[in-house]
MIDOSE-1310 file (N, C-alpha, C; in nm, 2 decimals, decimal comma, always signed):
residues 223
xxxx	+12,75/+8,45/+13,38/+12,85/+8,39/+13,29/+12,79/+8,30/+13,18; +12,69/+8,23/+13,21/+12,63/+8,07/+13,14/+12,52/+8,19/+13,05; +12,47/+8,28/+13,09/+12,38/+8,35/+13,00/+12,47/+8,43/+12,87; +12,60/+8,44/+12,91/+12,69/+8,60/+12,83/+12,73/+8,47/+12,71
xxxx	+12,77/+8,32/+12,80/+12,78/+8,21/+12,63/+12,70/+8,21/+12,57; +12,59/+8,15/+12,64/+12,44/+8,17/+12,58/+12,45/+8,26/+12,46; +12,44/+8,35/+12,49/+12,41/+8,47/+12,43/+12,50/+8,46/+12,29; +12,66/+8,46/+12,34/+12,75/+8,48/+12,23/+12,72/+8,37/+12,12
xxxx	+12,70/+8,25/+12,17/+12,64/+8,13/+12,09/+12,54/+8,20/+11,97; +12,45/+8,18/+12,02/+12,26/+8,25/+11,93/+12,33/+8,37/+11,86; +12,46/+8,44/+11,84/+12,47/+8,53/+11,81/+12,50/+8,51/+11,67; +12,52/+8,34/+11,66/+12,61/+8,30/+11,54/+12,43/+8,23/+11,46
xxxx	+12,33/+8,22/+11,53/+12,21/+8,14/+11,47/+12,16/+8,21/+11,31; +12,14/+8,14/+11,24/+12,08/+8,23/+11,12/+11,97/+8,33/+11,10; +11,90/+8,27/+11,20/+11,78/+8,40/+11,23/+11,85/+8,48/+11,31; +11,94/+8,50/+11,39/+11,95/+8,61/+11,45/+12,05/+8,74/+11,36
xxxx	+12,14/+8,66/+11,24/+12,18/+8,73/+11,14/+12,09/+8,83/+11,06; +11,98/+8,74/+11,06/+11,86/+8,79/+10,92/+11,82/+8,93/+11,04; +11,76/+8,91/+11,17/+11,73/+9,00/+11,29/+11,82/+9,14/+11,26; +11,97/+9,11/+11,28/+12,05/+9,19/+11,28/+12,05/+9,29/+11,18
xxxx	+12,01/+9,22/+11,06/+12,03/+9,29/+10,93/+11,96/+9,42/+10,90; +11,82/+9,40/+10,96/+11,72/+9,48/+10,95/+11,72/+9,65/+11,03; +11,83/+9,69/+11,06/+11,90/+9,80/+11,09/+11,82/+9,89/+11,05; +11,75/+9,88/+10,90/+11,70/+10,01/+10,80/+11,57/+9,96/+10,78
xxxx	+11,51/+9,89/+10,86/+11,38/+9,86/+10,85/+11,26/+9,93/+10,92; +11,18/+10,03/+10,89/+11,11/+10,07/+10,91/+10,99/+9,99/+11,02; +10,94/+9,89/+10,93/+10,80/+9,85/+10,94/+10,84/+9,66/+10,95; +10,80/+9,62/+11,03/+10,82/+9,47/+11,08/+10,70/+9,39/+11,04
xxxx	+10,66/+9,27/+10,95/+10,56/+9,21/+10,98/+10,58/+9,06/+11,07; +10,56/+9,03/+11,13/+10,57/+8,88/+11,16/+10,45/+8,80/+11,14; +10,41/+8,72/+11,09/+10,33/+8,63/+10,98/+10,32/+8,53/+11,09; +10,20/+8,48/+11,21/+10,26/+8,37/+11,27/+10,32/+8,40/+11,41
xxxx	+10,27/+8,53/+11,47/+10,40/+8,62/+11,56/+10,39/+8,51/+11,67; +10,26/+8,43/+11,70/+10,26/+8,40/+11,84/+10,22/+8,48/+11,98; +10,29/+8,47/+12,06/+10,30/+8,51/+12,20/+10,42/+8,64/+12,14; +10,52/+8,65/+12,07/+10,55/+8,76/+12,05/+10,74/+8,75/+12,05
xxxx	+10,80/+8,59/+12,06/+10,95/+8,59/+12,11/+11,04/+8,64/+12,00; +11,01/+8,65/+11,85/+11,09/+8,72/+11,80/+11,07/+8,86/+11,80; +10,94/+8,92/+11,83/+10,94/+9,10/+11,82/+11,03/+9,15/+11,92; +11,05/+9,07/+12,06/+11,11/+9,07/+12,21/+11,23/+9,08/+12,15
xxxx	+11,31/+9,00/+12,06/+11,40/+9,01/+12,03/+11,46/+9,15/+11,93; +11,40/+9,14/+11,84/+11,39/+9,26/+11,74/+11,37/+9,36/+11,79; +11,31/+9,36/+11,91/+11,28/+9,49/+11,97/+11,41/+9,53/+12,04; +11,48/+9,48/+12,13/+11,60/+9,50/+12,20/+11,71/+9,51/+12,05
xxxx	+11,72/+9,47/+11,96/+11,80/+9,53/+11,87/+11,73/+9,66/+11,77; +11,63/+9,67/+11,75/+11,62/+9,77/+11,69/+11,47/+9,83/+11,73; +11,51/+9,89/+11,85/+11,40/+9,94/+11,95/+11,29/+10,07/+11,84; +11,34/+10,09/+11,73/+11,32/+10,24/+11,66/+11,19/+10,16/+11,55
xxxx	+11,20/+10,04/+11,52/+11,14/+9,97/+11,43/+10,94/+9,98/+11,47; +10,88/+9,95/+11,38/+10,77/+9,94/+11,40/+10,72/+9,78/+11,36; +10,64/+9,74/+11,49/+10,64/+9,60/+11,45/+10,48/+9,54/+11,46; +10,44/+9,48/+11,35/+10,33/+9,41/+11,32/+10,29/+9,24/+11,33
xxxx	+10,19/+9,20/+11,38/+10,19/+9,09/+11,35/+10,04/+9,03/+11,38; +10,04/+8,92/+11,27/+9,92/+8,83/+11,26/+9,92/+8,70/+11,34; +9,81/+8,67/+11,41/+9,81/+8,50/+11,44/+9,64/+8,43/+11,45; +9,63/+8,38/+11,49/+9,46/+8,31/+11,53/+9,49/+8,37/+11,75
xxxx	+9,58/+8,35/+11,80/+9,57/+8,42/+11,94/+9,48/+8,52/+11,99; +9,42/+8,51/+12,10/+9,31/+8,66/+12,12/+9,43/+8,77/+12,16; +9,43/+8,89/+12,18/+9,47/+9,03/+12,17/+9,54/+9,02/+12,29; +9,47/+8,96/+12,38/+9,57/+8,96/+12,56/+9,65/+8,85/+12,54
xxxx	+9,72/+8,80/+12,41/+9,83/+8,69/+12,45/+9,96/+8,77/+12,37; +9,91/+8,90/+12,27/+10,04/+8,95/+12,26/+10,06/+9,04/+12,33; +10,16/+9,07/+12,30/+10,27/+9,20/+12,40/+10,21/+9,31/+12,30; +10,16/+9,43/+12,36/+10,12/+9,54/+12,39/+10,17/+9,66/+12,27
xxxx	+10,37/+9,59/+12,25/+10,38/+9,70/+12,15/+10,38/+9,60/+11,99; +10,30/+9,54/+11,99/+10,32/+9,44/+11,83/+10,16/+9,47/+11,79; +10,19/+9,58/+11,71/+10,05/+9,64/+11,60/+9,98/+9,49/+11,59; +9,87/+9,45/+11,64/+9,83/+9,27/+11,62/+9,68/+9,29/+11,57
xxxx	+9,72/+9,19/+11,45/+9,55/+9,11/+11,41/+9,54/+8,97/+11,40; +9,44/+8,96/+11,44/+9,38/+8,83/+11,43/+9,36/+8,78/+11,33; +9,44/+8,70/+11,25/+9,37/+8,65/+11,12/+9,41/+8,52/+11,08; +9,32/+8,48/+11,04/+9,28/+8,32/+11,00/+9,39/+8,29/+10,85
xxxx	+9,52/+8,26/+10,89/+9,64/+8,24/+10,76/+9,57/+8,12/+10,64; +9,48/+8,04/+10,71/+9,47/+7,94/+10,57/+9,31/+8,00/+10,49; +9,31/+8,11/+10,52/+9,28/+8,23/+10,38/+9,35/+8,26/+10,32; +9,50/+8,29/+10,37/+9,61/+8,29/+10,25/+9,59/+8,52/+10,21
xxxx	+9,54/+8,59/+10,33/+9,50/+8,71/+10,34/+9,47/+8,78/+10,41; +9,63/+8,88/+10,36/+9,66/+8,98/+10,48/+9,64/+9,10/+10,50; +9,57/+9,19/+10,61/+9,49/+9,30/+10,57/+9,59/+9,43/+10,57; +9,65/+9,42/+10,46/+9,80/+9,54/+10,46/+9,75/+9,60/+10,34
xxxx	+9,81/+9,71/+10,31/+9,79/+9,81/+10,17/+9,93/+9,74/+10,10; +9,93/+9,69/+9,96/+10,07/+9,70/+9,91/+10,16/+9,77/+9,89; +10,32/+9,74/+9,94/+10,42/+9,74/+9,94/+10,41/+9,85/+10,12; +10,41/+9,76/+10,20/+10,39/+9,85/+10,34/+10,50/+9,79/+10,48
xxxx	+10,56/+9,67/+10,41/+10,64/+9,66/+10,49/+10,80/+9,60/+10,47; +10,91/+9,67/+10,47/+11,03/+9,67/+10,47/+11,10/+9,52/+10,52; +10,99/+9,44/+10,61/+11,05/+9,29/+10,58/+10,92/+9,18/+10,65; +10,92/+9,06/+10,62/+10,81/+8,99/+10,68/+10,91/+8,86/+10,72
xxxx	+10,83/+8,84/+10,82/+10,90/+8,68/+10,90/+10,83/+8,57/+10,92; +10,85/+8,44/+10,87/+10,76/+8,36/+10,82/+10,83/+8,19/+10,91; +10,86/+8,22/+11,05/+10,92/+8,16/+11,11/+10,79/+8,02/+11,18; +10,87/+7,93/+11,13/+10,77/+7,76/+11,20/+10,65/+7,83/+11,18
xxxx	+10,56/+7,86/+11,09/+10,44/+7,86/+11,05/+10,39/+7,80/+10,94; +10,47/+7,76/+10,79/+10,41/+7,72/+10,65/+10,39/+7,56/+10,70; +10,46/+7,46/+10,82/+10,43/+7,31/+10,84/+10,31/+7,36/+10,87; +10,24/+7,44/+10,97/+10,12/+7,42/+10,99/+9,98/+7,46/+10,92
xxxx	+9,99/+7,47/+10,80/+9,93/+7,52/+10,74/+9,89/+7,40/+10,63; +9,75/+7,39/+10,60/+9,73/+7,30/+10,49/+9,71/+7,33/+10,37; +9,74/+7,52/+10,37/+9,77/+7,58/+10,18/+9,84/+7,67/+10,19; +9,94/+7,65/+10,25/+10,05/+7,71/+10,26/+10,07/+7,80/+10,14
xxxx	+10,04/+7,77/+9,99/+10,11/+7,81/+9,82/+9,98/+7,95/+9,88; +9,91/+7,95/+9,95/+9,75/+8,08/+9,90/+9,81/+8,20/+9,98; +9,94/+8,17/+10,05/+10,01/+8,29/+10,14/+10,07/+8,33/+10,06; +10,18/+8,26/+9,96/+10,25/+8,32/+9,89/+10,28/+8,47/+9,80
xxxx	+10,16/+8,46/+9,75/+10,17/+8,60/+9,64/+10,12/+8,73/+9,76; +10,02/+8,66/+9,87/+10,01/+8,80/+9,97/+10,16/+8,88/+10,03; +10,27/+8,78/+10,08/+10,39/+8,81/+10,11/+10,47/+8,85/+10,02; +10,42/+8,83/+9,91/+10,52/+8,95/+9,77/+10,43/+9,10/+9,76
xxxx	+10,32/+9,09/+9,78/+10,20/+9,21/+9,74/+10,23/+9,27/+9,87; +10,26/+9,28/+10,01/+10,30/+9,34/+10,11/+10,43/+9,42/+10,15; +10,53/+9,32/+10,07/+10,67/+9,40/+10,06/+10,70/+9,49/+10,01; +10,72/+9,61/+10,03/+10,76/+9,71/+9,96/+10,91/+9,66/+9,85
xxxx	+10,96/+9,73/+9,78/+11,07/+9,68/+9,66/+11,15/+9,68/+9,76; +11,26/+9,54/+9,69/+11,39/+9,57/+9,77/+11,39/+9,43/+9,95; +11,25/+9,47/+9,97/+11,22/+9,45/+10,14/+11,22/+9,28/+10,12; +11,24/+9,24/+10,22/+11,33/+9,08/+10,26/+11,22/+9,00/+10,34
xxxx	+11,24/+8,87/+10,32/+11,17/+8,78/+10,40/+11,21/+8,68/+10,42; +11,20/+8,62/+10,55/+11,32/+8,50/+10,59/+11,17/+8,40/+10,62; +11,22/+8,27/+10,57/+11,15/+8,17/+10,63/+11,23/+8,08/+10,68; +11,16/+8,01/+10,79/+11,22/+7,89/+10,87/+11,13/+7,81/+10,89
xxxx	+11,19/+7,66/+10,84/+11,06/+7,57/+10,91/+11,13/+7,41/+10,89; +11,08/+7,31/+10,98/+11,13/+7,21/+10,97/+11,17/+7,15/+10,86; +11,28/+7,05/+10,85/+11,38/+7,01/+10,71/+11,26/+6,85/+10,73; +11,27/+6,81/+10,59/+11,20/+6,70/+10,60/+11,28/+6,55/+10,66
xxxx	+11,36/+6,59/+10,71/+11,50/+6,47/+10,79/+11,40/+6,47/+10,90; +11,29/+6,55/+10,96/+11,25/+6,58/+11,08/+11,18/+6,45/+11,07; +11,12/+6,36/+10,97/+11,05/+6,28/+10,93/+11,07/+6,10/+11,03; +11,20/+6,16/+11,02/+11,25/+6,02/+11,00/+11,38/+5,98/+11,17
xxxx	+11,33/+6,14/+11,24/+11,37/+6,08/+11,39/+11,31/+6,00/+11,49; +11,34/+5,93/+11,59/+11,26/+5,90/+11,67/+11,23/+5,98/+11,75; +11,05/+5,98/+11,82/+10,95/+6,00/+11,90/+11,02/+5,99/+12,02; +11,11/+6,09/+12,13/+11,17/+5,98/+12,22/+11,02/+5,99/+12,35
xxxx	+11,08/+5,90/+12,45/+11,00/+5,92/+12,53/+11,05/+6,01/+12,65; +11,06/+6,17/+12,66/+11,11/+6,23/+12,69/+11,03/+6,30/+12,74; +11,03/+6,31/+12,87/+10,91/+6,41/+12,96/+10,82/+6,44/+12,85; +10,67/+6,36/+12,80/+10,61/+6,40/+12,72/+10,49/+6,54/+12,76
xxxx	+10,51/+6,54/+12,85/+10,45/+6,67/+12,94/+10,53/+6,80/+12,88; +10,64/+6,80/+12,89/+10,71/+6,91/+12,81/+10,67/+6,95/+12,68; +10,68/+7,11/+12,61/+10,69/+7,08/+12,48/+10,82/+7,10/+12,43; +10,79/+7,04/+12,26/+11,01/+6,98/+12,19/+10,97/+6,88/+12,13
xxxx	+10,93/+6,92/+11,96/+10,91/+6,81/+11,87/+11,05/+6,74/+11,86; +11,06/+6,66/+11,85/+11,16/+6,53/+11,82/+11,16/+6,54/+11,64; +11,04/+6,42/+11,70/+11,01/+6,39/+11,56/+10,92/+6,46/+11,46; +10,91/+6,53/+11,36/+10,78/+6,58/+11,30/+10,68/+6,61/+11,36
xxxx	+10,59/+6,47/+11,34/+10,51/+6,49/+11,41/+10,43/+6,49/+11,56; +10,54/+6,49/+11,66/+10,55/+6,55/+11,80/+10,45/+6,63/+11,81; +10,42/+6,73/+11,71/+10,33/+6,86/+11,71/+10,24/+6,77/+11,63; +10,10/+6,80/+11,73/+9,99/+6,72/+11,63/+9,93/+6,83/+11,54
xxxx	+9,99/+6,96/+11,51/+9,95/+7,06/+11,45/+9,99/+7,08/+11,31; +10,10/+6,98/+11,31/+10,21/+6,97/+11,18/+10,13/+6,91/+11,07; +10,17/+6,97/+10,94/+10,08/+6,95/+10,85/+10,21/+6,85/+10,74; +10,28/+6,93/+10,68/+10,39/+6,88/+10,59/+10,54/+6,92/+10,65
xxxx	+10,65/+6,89/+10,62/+10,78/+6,93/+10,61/+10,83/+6,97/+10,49; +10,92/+7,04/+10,45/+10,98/+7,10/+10,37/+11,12/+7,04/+10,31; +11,18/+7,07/+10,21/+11,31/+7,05/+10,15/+11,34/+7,22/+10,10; +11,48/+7,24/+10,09/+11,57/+7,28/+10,06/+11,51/+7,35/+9,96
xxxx	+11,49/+7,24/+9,87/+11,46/+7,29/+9,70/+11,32/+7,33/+9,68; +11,23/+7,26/+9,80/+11,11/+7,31/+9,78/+11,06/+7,48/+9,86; +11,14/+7,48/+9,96/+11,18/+7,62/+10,00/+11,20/+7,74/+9,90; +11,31/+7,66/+9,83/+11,34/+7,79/+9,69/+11,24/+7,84/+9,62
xxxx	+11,20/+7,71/+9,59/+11,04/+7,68/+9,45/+10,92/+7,81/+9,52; +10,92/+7,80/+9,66/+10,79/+7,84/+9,75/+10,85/+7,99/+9,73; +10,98/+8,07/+9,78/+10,99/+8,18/+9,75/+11,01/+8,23/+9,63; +11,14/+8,16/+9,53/+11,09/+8,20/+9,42/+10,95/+8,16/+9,29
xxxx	+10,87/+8,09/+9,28/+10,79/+8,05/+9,18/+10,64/+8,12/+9,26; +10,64/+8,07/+9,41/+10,52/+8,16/+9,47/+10,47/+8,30/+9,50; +10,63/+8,28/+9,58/+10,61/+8,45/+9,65/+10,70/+8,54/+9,53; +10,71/+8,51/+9,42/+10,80/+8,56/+9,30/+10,89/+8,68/+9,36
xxxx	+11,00/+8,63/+9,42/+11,08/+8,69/+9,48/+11,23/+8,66/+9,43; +11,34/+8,72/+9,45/+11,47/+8,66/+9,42/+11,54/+8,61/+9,56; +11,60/+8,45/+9,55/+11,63/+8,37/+9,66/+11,75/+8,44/+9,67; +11,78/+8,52/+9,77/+11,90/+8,53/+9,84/+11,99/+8,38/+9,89
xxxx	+11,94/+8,28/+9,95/+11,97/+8,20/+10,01/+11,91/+8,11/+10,08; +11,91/+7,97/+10,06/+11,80/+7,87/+10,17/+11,92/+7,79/+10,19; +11,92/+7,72/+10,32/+12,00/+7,63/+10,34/+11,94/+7,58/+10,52; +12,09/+7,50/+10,58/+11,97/+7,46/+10,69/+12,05/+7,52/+10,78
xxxx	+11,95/+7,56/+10,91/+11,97/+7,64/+11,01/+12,05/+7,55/+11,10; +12,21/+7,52/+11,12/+12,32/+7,49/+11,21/+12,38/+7,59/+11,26; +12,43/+7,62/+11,39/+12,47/+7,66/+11,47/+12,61/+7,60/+11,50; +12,68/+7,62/+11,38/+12,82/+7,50/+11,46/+12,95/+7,55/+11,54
xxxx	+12,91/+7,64/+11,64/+12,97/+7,65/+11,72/+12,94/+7,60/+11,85; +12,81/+7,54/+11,78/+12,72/+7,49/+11,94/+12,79/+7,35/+11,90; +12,77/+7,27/+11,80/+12,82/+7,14/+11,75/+12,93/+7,07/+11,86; +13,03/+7,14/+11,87/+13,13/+7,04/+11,98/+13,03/+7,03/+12,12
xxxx	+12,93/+7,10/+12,15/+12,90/+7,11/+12,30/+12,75/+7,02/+12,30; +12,65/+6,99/+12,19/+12,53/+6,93/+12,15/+12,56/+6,80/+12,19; +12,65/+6,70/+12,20/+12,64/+6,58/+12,27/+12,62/+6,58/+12,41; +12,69/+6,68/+12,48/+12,68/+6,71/+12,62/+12,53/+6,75/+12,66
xxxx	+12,50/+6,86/+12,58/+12,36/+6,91/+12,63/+12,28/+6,78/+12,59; +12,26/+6,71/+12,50/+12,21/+6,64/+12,48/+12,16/+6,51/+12,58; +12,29/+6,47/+12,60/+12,29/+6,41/+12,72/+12,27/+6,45/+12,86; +12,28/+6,60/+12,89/+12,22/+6,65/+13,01/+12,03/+6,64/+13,03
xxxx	+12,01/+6,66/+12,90/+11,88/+6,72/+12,87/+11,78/+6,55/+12,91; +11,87/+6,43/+12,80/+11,81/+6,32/+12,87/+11,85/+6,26/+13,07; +11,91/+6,30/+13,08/+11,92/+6,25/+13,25/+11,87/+6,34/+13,31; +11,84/+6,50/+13,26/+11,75/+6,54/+13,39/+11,57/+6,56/+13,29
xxxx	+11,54/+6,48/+13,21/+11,41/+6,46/+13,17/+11,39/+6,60/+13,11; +11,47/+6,64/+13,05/+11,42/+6,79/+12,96/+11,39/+6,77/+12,84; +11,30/+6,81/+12,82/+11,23/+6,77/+12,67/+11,29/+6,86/+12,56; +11,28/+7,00/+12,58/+11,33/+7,12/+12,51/+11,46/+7,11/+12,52
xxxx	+11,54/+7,06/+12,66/+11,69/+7,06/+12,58/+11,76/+6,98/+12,51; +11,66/+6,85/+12,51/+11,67/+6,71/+12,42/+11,60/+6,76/+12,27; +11,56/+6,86/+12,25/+11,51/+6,91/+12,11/+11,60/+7,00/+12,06; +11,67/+7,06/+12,15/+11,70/+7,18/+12,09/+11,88/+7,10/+12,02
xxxx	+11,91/+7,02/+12,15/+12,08/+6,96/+12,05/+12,03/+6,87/+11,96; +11,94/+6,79/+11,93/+11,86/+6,72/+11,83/+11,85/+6,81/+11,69; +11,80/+6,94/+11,71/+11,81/+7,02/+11,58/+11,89/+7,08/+11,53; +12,03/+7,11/+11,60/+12,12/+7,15/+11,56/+12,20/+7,06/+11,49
xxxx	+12,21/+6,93/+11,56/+12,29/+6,85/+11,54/+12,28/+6,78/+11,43; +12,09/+6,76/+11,38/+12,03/+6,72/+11,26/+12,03/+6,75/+11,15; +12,00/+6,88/+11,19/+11,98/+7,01/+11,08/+11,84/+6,98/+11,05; +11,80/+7,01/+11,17/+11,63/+6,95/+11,19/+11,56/+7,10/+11,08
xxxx	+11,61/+7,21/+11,10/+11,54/+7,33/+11,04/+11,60/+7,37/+10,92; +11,53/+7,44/+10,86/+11,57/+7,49/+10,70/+11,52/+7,63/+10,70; +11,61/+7,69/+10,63/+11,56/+7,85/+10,64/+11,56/+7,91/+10,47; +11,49/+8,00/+10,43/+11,51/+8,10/+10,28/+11,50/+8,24/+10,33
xxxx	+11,57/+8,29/+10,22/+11,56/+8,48/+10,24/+11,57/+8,54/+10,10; +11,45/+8,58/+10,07/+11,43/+8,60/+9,96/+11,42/+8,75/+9,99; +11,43/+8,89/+9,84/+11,43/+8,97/+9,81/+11,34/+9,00/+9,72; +11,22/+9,11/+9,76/+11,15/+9,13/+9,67/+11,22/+9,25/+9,53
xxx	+11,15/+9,23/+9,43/+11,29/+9,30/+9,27/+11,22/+9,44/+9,32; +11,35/+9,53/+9,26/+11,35/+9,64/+9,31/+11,27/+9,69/+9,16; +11,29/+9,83/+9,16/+11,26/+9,88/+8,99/+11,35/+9,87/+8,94
């Protein structure tokens, strides 16, 4: 029952919209894949898709069906033939990066016409929370810099500027990633998360409730 809310909840998240959308998408890049939690996801909705992805991780930390290379992002250089993939995902990667602008024109030269790219990454509000002292053993940035990996935070407007002026793309839409169906229930979790010392659940109503995250979806021009 607590998983089927779960579920109907995230159904309303903005990334899981952008996920959904991708119906007609061939070829997946993820920029940043990680360990692999959004292909897991994308894979259970569109099992037919072909999915790629870059990180600095060795080969045995991703999942088996994510086409994976290794590559060092603050080269700002992705080893794709132009226009080869139908959408790229650019999720909590550009804070950690210290040239972030040298990715940009690769994720326009990768897109085939038409093909979409969603970014997500901390709102610069993230600046100015408190550090709490919250099972620091757990991971769950609070504040910014929680992650000693974090480089810069983002705005709204500078989101725009980064897809359209860098990645010379047309902005569909940037705004900040709320969930407000979770909103009546985020004080409770919140408060669960601090009495039983959970770090991730004290992060997770923290970011919805803040509007800790910021997201864009830009469109590369068609002919």
């Amino acid at each position: 029952m607590i998983t089927s809310i779960k579920s109907f909840i995230l159904h309303f998240d903005q990334r899981r919209r952008f996920f959904r959308s991708l119906h007609n998408a061939h070829r997946i890049l993820d920029v940043g894949c990680g360990t692999g939690k959004n292909a897991l996801e994308i894979r259970q909705l569109h099992p037919a898709s072909e999915y790629h992805g870059v990180d600095l991780l060795q080969d045995a930390h991703v999942p088996s069906f994510i086409q994976y290379r290794q590559v060092d992002l603050e080269q700002g250089s992705l080893p794709y033939p132009d226009g080869h993939f139908d959408a790229v995902l650019v999720i909590h990667l550009l804070e950690h990066l210290l040239k972030p602008l040298a990715l940009g024109s690769e994720i326009e030269r990768v897109l085939k016409k038409d093909g979409r790219v969603y970014v997500e990454t901390p709102n610069w509000i993230s600046l100015f929370l408190p550090s709490l002292r919250v099972n620091r053993a757990q991971v769950g940035s609070i504040n910014f810099f929680d992650d000693h990996t974090h480089v810069k935070p983002w705005s709204k407007h500078g989101l725009h500027e980064f897809l359209e002026g860098t990645c010379r793309l047309r902005v569909e839409n940037v705004g900040t990633v709320r969930n407000w169906l979770r909103m009546p229930i985020d004080p409770f979790v919140l408060l669960f998360g601090l009495l039983t010392s959970n770090r991730g659940v004290v992060a997770s109503a923290i970011w919805n409730l803040t509007g800790w995250r910021i997201f864009g979806v830009g469109r590369k021009h068609g002919n």
